[in-house]
C-alpha positions as CSV (number, residue, x, y, z in Angstrom):
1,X,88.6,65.5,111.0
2,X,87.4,68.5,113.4
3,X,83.8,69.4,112.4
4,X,83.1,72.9,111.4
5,X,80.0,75.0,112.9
6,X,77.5,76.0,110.4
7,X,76.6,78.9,109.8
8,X,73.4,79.8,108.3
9,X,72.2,81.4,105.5
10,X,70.6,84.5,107.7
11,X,74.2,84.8,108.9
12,X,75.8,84.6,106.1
13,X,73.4,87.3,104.3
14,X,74.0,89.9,107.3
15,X,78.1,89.5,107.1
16,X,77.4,90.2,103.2
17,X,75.4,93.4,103.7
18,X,77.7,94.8,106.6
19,X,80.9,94.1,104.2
20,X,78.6,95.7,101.0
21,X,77.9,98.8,102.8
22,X,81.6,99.3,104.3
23,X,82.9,98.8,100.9
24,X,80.6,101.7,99.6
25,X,81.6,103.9,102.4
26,X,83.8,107.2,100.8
27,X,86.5,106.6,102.6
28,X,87.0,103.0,103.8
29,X,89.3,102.2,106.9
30,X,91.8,100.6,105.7
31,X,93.4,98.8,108.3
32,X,89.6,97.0,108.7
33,X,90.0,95.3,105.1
34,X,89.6,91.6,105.7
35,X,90.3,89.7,102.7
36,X,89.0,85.6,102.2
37,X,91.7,83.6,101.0
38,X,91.5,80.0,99.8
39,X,94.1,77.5,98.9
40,X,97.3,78.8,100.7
41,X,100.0,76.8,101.8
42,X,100.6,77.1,105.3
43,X,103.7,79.1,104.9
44,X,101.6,81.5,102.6
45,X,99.1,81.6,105.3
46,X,101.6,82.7,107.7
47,X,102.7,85.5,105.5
48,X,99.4,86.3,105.3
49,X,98.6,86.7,108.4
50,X,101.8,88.3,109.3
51,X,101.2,91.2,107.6
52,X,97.7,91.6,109.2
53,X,95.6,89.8,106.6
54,X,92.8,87.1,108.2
55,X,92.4,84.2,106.7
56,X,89.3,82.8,107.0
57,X,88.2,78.8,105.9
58,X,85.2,77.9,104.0
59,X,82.7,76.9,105.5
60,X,79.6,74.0,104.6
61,X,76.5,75.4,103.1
62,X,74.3,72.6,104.7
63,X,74.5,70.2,107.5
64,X,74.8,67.4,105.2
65,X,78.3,69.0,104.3
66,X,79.9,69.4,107.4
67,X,82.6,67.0,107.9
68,X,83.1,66.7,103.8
69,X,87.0,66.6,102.9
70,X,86.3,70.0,100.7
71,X,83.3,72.2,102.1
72,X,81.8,74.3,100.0
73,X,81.7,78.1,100.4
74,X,78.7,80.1,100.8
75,X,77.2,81.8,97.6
76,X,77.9,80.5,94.3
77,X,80.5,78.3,93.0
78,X,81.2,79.1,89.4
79,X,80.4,82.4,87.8
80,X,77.8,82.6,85.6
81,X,79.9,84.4,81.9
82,X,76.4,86.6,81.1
83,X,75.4,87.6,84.3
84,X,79.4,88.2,85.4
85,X,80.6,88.7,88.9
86,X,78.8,87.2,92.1
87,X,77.4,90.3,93.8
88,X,77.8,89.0,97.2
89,X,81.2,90.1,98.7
90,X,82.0,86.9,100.4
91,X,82.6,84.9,97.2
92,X,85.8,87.3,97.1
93,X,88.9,86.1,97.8
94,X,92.9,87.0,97.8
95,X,95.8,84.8,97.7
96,X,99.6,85.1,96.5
97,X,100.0,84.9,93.1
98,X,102.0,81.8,92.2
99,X,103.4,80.2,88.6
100,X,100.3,77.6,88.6
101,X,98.2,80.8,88.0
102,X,99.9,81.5,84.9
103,X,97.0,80.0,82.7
104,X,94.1,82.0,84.2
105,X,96.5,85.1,84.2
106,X,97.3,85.2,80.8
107,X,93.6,84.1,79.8
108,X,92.7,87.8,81.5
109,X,95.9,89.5,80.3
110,X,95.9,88.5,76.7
111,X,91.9,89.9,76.6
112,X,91.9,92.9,74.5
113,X,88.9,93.8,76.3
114,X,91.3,94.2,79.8
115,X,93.2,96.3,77.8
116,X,90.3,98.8,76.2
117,X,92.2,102.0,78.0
118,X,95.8,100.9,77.3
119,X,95.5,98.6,74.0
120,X,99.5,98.7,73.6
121,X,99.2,97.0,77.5
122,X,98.0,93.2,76.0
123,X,99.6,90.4,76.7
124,X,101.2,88.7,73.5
125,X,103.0,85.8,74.5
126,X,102.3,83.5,77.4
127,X,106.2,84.3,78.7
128,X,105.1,87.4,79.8
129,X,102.4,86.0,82.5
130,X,105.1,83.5,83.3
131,X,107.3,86.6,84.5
132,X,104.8,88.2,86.3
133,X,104.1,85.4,88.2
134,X,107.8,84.9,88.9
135,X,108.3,88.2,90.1
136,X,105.1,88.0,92.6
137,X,106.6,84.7,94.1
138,X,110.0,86.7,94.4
139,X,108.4,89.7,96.1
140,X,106.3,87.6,98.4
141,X,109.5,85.5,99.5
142,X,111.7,88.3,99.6
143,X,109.7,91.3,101.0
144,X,106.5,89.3,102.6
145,X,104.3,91.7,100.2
146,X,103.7,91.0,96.2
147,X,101.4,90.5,93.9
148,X,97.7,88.5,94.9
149,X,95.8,86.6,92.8
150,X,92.0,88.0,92.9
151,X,89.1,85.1,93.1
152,X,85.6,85.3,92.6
153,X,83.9,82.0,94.0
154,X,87.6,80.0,94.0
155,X,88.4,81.2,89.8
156,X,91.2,83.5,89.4
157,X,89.9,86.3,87.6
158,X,93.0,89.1,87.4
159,X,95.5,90.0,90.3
160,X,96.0,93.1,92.0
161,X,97.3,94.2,95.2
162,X,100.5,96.6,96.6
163,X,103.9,95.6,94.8
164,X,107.4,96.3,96.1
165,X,109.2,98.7,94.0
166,X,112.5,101.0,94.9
167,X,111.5,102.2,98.3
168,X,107.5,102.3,97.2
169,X,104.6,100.2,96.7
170,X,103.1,100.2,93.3
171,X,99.2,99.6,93.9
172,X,97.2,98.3,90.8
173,X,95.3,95.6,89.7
174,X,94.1,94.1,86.4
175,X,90.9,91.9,86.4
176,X,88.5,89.8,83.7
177,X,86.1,92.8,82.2
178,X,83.5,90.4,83.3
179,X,84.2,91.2,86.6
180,X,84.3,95.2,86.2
181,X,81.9,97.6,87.8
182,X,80.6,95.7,91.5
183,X,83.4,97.3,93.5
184,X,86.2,94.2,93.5
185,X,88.7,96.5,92.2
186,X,88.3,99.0,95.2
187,X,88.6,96.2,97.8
188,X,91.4,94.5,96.3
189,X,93.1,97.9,96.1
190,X,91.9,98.9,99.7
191,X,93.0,95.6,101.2
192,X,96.2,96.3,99.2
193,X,96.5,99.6,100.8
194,X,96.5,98.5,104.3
195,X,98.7,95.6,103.8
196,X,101.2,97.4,102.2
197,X,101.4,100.3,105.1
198,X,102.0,96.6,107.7
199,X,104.3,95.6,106.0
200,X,106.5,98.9,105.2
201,X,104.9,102.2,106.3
202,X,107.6,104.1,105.2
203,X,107.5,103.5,101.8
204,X,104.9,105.1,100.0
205,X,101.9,103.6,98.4
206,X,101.6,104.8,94.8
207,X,98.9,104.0,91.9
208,X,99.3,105.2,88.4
209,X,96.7,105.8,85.9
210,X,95.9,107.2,82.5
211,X,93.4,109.6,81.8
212,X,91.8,107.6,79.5
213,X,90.6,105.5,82.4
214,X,89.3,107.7,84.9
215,X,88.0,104.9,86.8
216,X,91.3,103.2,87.7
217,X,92.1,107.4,89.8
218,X,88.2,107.1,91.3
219,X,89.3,103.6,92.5
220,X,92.7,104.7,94.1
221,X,90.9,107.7,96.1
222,X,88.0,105.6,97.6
223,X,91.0,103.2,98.9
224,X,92.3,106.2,100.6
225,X,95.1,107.9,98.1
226,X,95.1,111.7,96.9
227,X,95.6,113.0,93.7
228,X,99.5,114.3,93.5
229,X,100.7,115.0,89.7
230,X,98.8,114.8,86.9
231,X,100.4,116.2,83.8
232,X,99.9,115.8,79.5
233,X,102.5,113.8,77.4
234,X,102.6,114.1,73.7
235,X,100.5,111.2,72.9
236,X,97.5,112.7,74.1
237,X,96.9,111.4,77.6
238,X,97.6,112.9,80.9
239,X,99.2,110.7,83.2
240,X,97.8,111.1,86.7
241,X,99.9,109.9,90.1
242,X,98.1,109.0,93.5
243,X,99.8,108.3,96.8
244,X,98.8,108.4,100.2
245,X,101.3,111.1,101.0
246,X,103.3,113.6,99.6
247,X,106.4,112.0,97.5
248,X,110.2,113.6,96.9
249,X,110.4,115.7,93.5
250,X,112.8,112.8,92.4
251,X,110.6,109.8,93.3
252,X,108.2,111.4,91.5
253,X,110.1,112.4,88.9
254,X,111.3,108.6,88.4
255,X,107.2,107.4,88.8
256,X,106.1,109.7,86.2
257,X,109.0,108.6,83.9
258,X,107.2,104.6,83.7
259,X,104.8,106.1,81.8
């Protein structure tokens, strides 16, 4: 087995900073997203990387680890349910969403507390995770873009990412409340962002939200979109459209008919 080099904790503490304070920046770059990914296959790595995306190993925490058959990664392993997500940036990580995610998927789409802005949205019957799944493994195969899972120290904890749609990418992302409010859901939908314009620049890059959840718009202009429709429907709720350019009346017609 080829030995890994170690690399410290001091190291390891710099990369985090640099990576928190670009992730706070405005207006990131996308093309610099970097996302960590852990357990691909090696064709998924390959997809990965052809789209741009680096994939990076875990590495030993001490020099008693190096040469184990499963290093460790830096930072913590398991997340901690009352103190929530790992602040550190490096326990992040990104991988294509497959069907043997279906059981951490559901667990965080049939939580009514995902779902506090769009209650109708919940997840009711594990089928439903089973098809979201299926269509990311479709996407992935067929268009080399779909659906990630999003990790926090290895543990699926939502998914998110750019999806292929009819001649557009949907960006979005749904993730364990737990995980809310330490900027995960701007980096997945940054790194989404950039992958999404290697992949297909001519299709647009579109994220929808509800003006109940003002958040989910503050997330899609810090990963580099601009507000181009909002408008009020009957029910009470305005429902807002961001893209990274300026879309055809009838593509955006048929985006603000999903609702």
């Amino acid at each position: 087995m080829v030995q890994r080099p170690h690399r410290d904790t001091g190291q390891a503490r710099e990369r985090a900073d640099r990576v928190a304070g670009f992730l706070h920046r405005p207006r990131p770059p996308l093309v610099r997203a970097r996302p960590r990914l852990w357990g691909l296959t090696s064709r998924e790595g390959q997809a990965c990387q052809a789209i741009g995306v680096t994939v990076l190993a875990c590495w030993p925490t001490a020099a008693k680890d190096r040469g184990t058959a499963r290093p460790r990664c830096h930072g913590r392993t398991t997340i901690d349910d009352e103190a929530g997500v790992p602040v550190n940036p490096s326990d992040w990580g990104l991988r294509p969403l497959v069907l043997d995610d279906v059981d951490a998927v559901h667990a965080v789409y049939s939580d009514p507390g995902t779902w506090r802005h769009l209650p109708a949205g919940v997840f009711t019957d594990r089928a439903q995770s089973v098809g979201l799944a299926e269509r990311a493994e479709r996407d992935w195969r067929d268009v080399g873009l779909g659906e990630w899972a999003v990790l926090v120290a290895g543990e699926v904890v939502g998914t998110g990412g750019a999806m292929p749609r009819d001649g557009w990418w949907n960006l979005g992302f749904r993730l364990a409340p737990r995980v809310w409010g330490h900027g995960l859901a701007t980096w997945v939908a940054s790194v989404g962002v950039g992958a999404a314009h290697r992949t297909r620049e001519d299709w647009p890059v579109v994220a929808r939200s509800l003006s109940s959840n003002p958040a989910s718009g503050r997330v899609s202009e810090l990963a580099g979109l601009e507000l181009v429709h909002r408008a009020a429907f009957p029910d009470g709720l305005d429902r807002i459209v961001h893209a990274d350019r300026p879309l055809e009346p009838d593509l955006l017609d048929a985006i603000v008919a999903l609702g």
